[in-house]
C-alpha positions as CSV (number, residue, x, y, z in Angstrom):
1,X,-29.5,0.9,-9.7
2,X,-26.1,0.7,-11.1
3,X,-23.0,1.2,-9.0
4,X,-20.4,3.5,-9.4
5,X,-16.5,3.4,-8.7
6,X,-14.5,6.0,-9.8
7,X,-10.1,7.2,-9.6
8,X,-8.8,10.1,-10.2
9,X,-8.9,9.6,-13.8
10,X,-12.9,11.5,-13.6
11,X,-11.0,15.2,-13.0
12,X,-9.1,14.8,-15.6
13,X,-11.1,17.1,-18.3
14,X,-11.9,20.9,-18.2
15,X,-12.3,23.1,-16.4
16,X,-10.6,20.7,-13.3
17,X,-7.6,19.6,-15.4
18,X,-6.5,18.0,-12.7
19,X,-3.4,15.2,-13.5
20,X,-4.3,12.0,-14.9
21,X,-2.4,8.8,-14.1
22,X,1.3,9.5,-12.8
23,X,1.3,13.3,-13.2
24,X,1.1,14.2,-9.6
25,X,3.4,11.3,-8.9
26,X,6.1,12.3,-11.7
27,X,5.7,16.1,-10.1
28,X,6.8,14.9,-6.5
29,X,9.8,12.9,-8.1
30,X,11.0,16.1,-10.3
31,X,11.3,17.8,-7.0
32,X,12.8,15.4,-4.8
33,X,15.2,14.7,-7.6
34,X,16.2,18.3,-8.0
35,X,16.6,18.3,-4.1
36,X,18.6,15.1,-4.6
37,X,20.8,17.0,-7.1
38,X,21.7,20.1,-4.9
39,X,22.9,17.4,-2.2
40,X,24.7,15.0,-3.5
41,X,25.7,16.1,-7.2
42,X,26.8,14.1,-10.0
43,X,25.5,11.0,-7.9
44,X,22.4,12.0,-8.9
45,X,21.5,11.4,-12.4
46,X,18.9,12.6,-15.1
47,X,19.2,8.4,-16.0
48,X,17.3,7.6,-12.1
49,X,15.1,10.0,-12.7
50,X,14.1,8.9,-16.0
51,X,13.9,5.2,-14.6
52,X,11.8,5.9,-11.9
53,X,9.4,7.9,-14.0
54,X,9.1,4.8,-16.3
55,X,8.4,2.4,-13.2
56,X,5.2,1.1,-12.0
57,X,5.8,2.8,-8.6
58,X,2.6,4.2,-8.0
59,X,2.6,7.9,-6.3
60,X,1.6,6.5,-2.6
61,X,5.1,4.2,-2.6
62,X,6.9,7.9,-3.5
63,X,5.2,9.7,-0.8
64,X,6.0,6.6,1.4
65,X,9.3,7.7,1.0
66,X,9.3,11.4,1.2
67,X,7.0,11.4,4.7
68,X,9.9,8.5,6.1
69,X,12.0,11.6,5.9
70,X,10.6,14.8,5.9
71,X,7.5,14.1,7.7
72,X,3.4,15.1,6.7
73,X,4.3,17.7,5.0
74,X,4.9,15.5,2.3
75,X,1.5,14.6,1.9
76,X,0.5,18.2,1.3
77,X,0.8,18.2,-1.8
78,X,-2.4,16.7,-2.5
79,X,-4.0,19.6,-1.3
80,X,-2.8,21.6,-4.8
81,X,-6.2,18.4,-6.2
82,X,-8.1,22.0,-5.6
83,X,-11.5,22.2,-7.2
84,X,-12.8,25.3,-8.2
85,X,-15.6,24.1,-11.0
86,X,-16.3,20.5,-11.8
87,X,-16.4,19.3,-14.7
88,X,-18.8,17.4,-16.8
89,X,-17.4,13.9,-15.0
90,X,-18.3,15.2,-11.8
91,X,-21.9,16.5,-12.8
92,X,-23.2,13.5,-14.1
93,X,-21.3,11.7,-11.0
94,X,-23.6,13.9,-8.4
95,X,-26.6,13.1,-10.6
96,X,-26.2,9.5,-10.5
97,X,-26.3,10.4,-6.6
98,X,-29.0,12.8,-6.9
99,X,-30.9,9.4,-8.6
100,X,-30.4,7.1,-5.3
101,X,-27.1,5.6,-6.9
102,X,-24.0,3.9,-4.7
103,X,-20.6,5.7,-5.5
104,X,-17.3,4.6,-4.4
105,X,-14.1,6.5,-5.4
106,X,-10.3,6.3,-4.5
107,X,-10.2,10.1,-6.1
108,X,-9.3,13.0,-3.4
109,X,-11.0,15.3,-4.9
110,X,-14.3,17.6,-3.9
111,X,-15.5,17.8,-7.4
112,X,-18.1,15.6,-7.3
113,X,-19.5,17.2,-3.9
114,X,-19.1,20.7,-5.5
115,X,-21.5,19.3,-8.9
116,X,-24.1,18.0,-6.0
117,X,-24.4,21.2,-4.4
118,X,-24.5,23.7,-7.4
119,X,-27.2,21.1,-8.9
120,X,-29.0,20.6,-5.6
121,X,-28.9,24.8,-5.0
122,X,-26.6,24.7,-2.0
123,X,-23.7,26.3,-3.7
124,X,-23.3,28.6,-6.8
125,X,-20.3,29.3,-9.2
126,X,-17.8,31.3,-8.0
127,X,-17.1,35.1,-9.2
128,X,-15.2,34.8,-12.4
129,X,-16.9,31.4,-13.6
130,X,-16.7,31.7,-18.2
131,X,-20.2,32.4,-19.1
132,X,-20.6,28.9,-20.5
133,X,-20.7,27.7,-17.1
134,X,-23.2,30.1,-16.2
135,X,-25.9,29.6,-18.8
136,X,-25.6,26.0,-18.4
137,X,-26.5,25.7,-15.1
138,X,-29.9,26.0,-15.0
139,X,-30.5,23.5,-16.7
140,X,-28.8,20.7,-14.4
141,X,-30.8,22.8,-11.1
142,X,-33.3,20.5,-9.5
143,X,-34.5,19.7,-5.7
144,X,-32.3,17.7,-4.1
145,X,-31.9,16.4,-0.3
146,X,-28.3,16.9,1.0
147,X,-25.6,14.4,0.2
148,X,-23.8,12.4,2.0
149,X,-20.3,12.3,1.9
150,X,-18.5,9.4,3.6
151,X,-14.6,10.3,4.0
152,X,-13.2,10.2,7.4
153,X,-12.8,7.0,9.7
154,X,-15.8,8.1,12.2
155,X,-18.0,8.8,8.6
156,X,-17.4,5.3,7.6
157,X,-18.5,4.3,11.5
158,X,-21.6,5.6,11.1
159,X,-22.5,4.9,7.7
160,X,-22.0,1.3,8.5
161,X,-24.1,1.8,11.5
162,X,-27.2,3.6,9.7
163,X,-27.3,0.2,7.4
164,X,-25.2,1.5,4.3
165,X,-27.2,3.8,2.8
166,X,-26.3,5.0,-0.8
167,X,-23.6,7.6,-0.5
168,X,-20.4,8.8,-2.1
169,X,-18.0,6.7,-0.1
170,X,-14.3,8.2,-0.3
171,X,-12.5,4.8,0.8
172,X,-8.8,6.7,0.6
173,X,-10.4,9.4,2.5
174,X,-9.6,12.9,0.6
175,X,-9.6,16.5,1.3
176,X,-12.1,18.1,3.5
177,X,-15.1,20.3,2.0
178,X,-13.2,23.6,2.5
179,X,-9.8,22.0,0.8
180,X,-7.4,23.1,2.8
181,X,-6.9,20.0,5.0
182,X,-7.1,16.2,4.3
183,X,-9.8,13.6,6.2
184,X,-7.7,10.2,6.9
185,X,-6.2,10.2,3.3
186,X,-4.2,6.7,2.4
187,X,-1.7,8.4,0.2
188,X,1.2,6.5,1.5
189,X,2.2,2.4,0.8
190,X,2.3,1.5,4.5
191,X,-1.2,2.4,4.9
192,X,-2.2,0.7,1.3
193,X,-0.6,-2.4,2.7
194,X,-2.5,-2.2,6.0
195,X,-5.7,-3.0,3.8
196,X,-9.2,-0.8,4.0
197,X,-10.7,-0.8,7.4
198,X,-13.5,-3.1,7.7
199,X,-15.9,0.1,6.6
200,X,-14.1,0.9,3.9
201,X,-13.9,-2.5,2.7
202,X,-17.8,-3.1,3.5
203,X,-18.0,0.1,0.7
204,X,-16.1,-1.9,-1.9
205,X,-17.6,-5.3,-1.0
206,X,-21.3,-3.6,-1.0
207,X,-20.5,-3.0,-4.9
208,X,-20.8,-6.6,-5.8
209,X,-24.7,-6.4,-4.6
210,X,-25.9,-3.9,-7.4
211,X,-27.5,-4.9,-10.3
212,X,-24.8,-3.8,-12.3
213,X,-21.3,-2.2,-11.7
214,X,-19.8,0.7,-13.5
215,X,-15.4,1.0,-12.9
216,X,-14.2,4.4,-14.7
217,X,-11.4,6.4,-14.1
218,X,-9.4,4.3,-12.2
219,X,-6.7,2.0,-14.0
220,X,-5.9,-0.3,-11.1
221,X,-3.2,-1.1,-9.1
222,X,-4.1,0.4,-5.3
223,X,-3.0,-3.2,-3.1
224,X,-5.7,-2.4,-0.8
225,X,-9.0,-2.0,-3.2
226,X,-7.7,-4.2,-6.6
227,X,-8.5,-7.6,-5.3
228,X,-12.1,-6.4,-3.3
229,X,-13.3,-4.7,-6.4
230,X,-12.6,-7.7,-8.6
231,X,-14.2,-9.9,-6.2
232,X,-17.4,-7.2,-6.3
233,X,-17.3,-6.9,-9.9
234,X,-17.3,-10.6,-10.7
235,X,-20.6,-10.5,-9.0
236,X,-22.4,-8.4,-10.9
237,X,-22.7,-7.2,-14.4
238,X,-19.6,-4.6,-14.6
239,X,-18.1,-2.7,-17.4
240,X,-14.8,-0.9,-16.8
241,X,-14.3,2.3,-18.8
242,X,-10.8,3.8,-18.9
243,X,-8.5,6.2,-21.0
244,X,-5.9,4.4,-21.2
245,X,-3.5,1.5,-18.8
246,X,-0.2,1.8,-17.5
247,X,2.2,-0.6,-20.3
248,X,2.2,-4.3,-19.2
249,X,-1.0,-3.9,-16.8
250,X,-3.0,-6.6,-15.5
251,X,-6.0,-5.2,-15.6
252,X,-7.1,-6.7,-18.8
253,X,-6.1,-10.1,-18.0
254,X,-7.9,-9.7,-14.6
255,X,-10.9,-8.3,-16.4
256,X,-11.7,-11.4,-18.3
257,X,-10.5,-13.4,-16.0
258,X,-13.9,-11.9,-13.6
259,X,-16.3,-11.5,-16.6
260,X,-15.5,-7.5,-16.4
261,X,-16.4,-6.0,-19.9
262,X,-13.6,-3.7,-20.6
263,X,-13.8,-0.7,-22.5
264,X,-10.4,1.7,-23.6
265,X,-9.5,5.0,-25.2
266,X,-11.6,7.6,-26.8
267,X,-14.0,8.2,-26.7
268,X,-16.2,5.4,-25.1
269,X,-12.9,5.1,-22.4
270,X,-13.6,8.4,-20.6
271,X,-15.3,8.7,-18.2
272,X,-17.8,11.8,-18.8
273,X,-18.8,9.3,-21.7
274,X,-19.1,6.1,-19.4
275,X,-21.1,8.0,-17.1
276,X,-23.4,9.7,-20.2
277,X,-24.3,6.0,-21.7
278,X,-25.0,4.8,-17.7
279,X,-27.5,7.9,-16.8
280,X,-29.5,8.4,-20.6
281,X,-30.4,11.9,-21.0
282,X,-28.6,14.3,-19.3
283,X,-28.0,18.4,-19.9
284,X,-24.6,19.2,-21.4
285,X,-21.7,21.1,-20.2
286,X,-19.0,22.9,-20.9
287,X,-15.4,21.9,-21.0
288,X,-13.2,25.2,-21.1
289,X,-10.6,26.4,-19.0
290,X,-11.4,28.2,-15.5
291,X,-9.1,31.3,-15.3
292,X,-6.7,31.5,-12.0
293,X,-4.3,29.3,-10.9
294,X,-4.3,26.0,-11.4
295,X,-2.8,22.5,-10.5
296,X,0.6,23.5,-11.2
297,X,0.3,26.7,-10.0
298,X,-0.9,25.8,-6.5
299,X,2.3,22.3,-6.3
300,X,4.9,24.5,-7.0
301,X,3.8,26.5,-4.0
302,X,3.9,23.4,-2.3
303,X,7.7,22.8,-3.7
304,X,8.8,25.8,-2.6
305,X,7.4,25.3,0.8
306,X,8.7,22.0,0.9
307,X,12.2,23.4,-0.1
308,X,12.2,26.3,2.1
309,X,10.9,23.5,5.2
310,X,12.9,21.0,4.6
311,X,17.1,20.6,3.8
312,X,17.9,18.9,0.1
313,X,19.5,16.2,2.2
314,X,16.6,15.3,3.8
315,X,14.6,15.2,0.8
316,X,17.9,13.2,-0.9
317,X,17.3,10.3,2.0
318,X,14.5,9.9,0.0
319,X,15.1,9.7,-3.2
320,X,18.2,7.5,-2.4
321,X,15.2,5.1,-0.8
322,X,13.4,4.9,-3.9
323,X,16.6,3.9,-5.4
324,X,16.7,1.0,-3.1
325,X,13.4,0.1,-4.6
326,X,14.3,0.1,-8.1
327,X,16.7,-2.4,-7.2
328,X,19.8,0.0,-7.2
329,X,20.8,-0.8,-3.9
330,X,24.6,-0.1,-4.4
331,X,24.5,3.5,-5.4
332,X,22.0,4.0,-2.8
333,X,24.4,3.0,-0.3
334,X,26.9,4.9,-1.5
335,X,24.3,8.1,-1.5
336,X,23.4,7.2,2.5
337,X,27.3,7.2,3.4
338,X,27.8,10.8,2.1
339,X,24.4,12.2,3.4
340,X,25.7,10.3,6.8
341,X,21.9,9.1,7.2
342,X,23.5,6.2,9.0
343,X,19.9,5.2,10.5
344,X,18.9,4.4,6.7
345,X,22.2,3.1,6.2
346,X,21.8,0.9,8.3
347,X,18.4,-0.3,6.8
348,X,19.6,-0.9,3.5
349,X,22.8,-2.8,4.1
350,X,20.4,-4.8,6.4
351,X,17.9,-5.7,3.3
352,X,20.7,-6.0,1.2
353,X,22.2,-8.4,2.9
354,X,25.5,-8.9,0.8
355,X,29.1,-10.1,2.5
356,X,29.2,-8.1,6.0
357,X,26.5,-6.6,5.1
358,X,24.4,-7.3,8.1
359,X,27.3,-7.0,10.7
360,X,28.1,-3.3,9.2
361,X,24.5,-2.9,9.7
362,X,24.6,-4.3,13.6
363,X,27.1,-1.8,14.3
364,X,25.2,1.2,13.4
365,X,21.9,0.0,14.8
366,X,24.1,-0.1,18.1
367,X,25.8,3.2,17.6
368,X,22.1,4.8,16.4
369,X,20.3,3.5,19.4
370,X,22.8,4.6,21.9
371,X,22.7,8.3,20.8
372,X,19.3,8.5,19.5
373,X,17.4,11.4,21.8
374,X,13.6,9.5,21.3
375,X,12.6,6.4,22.9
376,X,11.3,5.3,19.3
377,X,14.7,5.2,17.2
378,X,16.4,3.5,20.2
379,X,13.5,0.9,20.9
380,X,13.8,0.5,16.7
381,X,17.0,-0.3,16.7
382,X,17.3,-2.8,19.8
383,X,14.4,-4.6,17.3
384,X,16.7,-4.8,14.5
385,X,19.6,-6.2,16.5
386,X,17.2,-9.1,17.3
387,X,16.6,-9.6,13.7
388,X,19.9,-9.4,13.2
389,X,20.4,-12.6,15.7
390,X,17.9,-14.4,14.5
391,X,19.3,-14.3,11.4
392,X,22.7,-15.1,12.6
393,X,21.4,-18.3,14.0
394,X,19.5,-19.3,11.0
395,X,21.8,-18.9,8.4
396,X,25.3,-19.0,10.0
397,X,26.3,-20.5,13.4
398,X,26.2,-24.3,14.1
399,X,26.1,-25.7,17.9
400,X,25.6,-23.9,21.0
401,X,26.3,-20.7,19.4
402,X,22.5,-21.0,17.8
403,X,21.2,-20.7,21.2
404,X,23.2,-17.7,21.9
405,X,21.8,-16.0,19.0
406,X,18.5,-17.1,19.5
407,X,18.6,-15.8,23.1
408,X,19.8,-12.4,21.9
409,X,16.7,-12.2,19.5
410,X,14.0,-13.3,22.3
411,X,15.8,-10.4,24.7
412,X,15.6,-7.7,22.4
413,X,11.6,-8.5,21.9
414,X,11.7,-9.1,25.8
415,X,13.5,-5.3,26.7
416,X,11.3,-3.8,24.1
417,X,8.1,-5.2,26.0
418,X,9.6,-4.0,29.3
419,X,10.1,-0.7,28.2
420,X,6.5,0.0,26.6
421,X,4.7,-1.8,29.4
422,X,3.7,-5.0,26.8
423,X,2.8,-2.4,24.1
424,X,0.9,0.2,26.3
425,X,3.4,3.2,26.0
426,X,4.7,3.1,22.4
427,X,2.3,1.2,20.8
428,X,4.0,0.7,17.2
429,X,7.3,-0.5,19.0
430,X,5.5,-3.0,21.3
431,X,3.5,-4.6,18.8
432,X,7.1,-4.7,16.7
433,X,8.5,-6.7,19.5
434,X,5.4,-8.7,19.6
435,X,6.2,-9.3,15.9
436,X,9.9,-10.2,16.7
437,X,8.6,-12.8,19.3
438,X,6.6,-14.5,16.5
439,X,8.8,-14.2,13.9
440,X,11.7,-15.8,16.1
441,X,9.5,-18.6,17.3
442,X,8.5,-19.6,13.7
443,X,12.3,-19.6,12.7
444,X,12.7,-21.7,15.4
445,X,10.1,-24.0,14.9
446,X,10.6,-24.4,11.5
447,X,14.2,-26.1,12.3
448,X,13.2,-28.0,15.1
449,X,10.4,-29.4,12.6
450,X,13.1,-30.4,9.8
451,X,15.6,-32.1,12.3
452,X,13.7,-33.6,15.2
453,X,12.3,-36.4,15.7
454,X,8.6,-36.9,14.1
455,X,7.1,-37.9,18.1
456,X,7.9,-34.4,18.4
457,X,5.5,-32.9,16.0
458,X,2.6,-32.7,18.0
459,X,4.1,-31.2,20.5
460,X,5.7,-28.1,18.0
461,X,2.1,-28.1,16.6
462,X,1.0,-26.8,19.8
463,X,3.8,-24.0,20.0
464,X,3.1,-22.6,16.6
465,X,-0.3,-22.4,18.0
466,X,1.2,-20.4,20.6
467,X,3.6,-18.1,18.8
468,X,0.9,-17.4,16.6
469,X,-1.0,-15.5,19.4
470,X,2.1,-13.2,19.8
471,X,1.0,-12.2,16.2
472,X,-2.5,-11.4,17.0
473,X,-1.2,-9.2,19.5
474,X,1.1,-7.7,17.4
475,X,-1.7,-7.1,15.3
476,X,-3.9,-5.2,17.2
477,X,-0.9,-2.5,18.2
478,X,0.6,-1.8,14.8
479,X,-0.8,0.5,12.1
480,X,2.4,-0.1,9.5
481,X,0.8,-1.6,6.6
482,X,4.2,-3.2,6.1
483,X,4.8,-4.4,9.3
484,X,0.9,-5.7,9.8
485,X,1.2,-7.9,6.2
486,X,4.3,-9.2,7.7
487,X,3.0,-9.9,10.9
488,X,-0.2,-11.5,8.9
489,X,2.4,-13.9,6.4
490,X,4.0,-14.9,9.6
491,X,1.1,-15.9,11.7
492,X,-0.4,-18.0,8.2
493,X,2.8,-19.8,8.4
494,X,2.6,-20.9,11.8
495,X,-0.8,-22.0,11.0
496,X,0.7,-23.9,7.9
497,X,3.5,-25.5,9.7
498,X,1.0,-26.6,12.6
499,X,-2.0,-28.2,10.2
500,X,1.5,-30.3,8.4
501,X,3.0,-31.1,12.0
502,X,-0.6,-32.2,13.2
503,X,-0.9,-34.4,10.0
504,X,-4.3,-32.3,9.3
505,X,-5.1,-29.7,6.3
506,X,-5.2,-26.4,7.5
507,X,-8.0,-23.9,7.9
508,X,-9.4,-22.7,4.6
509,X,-9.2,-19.5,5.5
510,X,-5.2,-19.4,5.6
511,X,-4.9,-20.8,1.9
512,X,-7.3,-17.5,0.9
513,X,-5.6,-14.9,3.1
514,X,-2.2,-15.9,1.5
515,X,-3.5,-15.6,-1.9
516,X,-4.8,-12.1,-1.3
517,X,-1.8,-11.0,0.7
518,X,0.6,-12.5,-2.3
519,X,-1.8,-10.3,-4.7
520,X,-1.7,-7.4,-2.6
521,X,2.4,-7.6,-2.6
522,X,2.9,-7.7,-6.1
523,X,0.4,-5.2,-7.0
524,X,2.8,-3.0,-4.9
525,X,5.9,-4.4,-6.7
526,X,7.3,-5.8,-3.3
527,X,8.1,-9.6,-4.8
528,X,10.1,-10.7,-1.8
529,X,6.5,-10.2,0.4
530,X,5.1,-12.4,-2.3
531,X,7.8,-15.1,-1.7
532,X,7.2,-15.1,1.7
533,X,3.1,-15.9,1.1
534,X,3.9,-18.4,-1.8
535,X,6.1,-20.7,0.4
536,X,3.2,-20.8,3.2
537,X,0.9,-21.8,0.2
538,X,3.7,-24.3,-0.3
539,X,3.5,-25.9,3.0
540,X,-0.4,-26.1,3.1
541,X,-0.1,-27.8,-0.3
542,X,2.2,-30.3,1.7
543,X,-0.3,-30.3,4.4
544,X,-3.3,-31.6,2.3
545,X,-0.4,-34.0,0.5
546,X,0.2,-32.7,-3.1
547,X,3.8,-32.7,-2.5
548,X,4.9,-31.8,-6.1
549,X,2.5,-28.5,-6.1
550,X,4.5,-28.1,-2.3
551,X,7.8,-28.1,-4.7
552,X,6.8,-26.0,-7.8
553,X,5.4,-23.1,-5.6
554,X,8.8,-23.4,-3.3
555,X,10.2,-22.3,-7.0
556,X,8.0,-19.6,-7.6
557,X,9.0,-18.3,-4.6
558,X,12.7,-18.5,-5.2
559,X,12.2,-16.5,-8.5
560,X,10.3,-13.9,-6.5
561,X,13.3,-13.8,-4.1
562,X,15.8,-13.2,-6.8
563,X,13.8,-10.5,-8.9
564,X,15.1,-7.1,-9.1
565,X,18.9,-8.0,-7.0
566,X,21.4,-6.1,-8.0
567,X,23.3,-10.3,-8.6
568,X,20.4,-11.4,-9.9
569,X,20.4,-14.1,-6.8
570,X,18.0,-15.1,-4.6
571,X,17.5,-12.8,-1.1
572,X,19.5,-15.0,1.3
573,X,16.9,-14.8,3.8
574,X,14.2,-15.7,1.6
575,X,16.9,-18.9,-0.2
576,X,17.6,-20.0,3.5
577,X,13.9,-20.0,4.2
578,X,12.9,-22.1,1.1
579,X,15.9,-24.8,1.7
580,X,14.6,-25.3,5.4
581,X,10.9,-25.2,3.7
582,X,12.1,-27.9,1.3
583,X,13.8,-30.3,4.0
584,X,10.7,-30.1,6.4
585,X,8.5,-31.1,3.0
586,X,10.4,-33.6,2.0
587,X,10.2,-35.4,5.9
């Protein structure tokens, strides 16, 4: 039977009403900017707002940012995705179910579980449901064996374990049955980044085995369930229906590109109609408005929690955050130094990386960590003053004083791993020092490569096989989607460097995880990630001895670096990285 996969675009329509595309997104970033506003005044301007609503920022990067600052009760305001009636997207969902069919969905929503248990007779229509509801009813009402919802982290478990059976498989998790709490939601970038679980990706992957594939509601974009359900859909027979795309998608090119019939606007585009054509004869029903509150009724109660919770500052932090995104990097400086935030300060004149930059950054790091009351800001900090040196001794000092540096950066990761017992205690900050210890050794080992002798190689073939178990470590302690893709780049280019310095290619699998990690990092708009993946493809290109490919991808990734600076030049990191990259190629 035909496979499902569904986004939030299926509660769209009557009586649900529930936003489509970037409404909930654009909601959360009217708040925070009128938060913004009350704290810092006219450095807040109706302009940001307007250019972040235009952006491709996708809601889980703006609740990335809100929950950095104000904590999880930023993420509460997916709880106002309330359900009282489903509409006619979520019937015909629950009686593709009811039929035996496979249904995966990124949507939060209990809609489609609410439609399976009015048609199975579990549940009925609540007091007050329009009459049109009522007297359609009937004739949806069949016998129907429970359903299975798959949702949480242990669901997923045990679905995998009874042999995948068909199910509606929530792979962003969503809220729980009642609605008033959420089951292991990914509603923020660092856990998109992390990728799906190997359940949740099973749920995605399992779509490529039906006979045919049906995509509707969903107009791309998530960095953790793009690229599977491509690869799924290219296996199969698959039509994608949808409304409407976000201006300069990719999703047609992509959709051709896999053999993905794609089907847009009214009314063949929505997804009640998608779901009609799949399932033949079907009852009708209605489309009229449920009386009571509704979505905006039940997110302004979530505002004025969030106001009354939470200082404007705090919510300023981050707004001036998503600022840094956008590529505004100087007025969101300028909007840290007045809200005194000197931890995020600190952050973005690190990234930055302009003049002092980095040495006005070392300073508050210091001054943070020393007066920080929890063990996690100071450990954080002590991290970043080993970045910090390492960067020194790539970029700046010549002589002896690169071994100083270099010393400093290897202590920091060594104090960290003191103090949380090798990642036992503080398990996010050990596997951060676990990173630091890789990323370090690779710096290392990439100038040692470019400026010692060639005898040498085999020998620094051996230690990047080494360092790269610091990252395997590392990754079995972090759960930052961030951090774990660039512990995951880092470890690929030790593998790189190692298959050139052996003289062999390197495993296939490396080339593959880079292209899906590059993909992943621009579908999230984070171009300097993709820079970093494109010059490891670079040196694997070198590897198997194409040495002009090795060259045009080291340019690729120099445009990547430069994209979106406020000088329109490249990150110095990443223009250091690709002239050391370029010397060890050219050996």
């Amino acid at each position: 039977m035909t496979a499902v996969f569904t986004g939030a675009g299926i509660s769209g329509d009557e009586p649900t009403a529930l936003p489509r595309g970037f409404g909930l997104r654009d909601a959360v970033l009217r708040t925070m900017h009128e938060a913004a506003r009350d704290a810092l005044g006219a450095l807040v301007t109706d302009e940001q707002l307007e250019e972040l609503c235009g952006a491709d920022y996708k809601l889980e990067v703006v609740l990335g940012r809100l929950w950095g600052t104000v904590g999880p009760d930023a993420l509460d305001c997916v709880l106002a995705l309330r359900v009282d009636v489903p509409n006619e997207a979520h019937m015909l969902s629950a009686l593709h179910l009811l039929r035996g069919g496979t249904h995966v969905t990124v949507n939060f929503d209990v809609g489609i579980e609410m439609a399976y248990d009015l048609i199975s007779g579990a549940a009925d229509l609540p007091p007050g449901t329009p009459r049109e509801y009522l007297g359609a009813l009937p004739l949806w009402r069949q016998a129907a064996p429970a359903l299975r919802t798959v949702s949480s982290h242990d669901e997923f478990a045990a679905w995998e374990a009874d042999g995948r059976p068909p199910a509606l498989l929530k792979v962003h998790g969503g809220l729980t049955r009642d609605q008033d709490a959420l089951a292991d939601v990914v509603v923020v970038d660092i856990e998109e980044l992390g990728q799906l679980t190997a359940e949740r990706a099973a749920a995605v992957d399992g779509l490529g085995a039906a006979p045919a594939l049906m995509i509707t509601g969903y107009s791309g974009g998530d960095p953790d369930v793009y690229g599977p359900l491509l690869a799924a859909a290219a296996r199969t027979a698959a039509t994608w229906a949808c409304l409407e795309l976000p201006a300069g998608s990719v999703v047609p090119g992509d959709a051709h590109d896999h053999g993905i019939d794609l089907v847009l606007g009214r009314p063949r585009g929505l997804a009640a109609t998608a779901l009609r054509e799949l399932l033949g004869a079907a009852p009708p029903w209605p489309s009229v408005p449920f009386p009571g509150d509704g979505f905006n009724d039940r997110f302004h109660r979530w505002e004025k929690d969030l106001r009354a919770a939470h200082p404007a500052g705090t919510i300023a932090e981050a707004w001036a955050w998503l600022l840094a995104d956008l590529g505004k990097v100087d007025v969101a400086v300028a909007m840290f130094a007045r809200l005194d935030a000197r931890l995020r300060h600190a952050e973005i004149l690190y990234n930055r990386a302009r003049g002092d930059d980095r040495e006005a950054a070392r300073e508050m790091f210091r001054q943070v960590g020393a007066e920080a009351p929890d063990a996690a800001t100071r450990l954080h900090c002590l991290l970043r003053l080993g970045d910090i040196a390492r960067g020194r001794a790539n970029r700046q000092a010549r002589g002896v004083r690169v071994l100083g540096h270099l010393a400093e950066s290897y202590l920091r990761a060594v104090q960290v791993l003191v103090a949380t017992r090798g990642g036992r205690r503080h398990l996010e900050e050990g596997g951060d020092a676990y990173r630091l210890l890789q990323q370090t050794s690779l710096r290392l080992l990439e100038q040692m490569a470019t400026v010692g002798p060639r005898a040498a190689w085999p020998a620094l073939a051996l230690c990047c096989r080494v360092a790269a178990r610091w990252g395997d470590r590392a990754a079995r302690l972090v759960r930052n989607g961030n951090r774990l893709s660039l512990i995951r780049q880092h470890r690929a280019m030790l593998r790189a460097v190692g298959a050139l310095l052996r003289g062999t290619p390197a495993p296939s699998d490396v080339r593959a995880d880079m292209r899906a990690l590059r993909a992943t990092y621009r579908a999230a708009d984070d171009l300097p990630g993709a820079g970093n993946c494109t010059v490891t493809l670079a040196v694997l290109a070198r590897a198997e001895g194409d040495r002009p490919a090795a060259h045009a991808l080291l340019g690729e990734a120099l445009t990547d670096y430069a994209a979106g600076r406020p000088d329109g030049r490249p990150l110095p990191s990443g223009e250091a990285l690709v002239k050391v990259m370029t010397r060890l190629i050219d050996r």
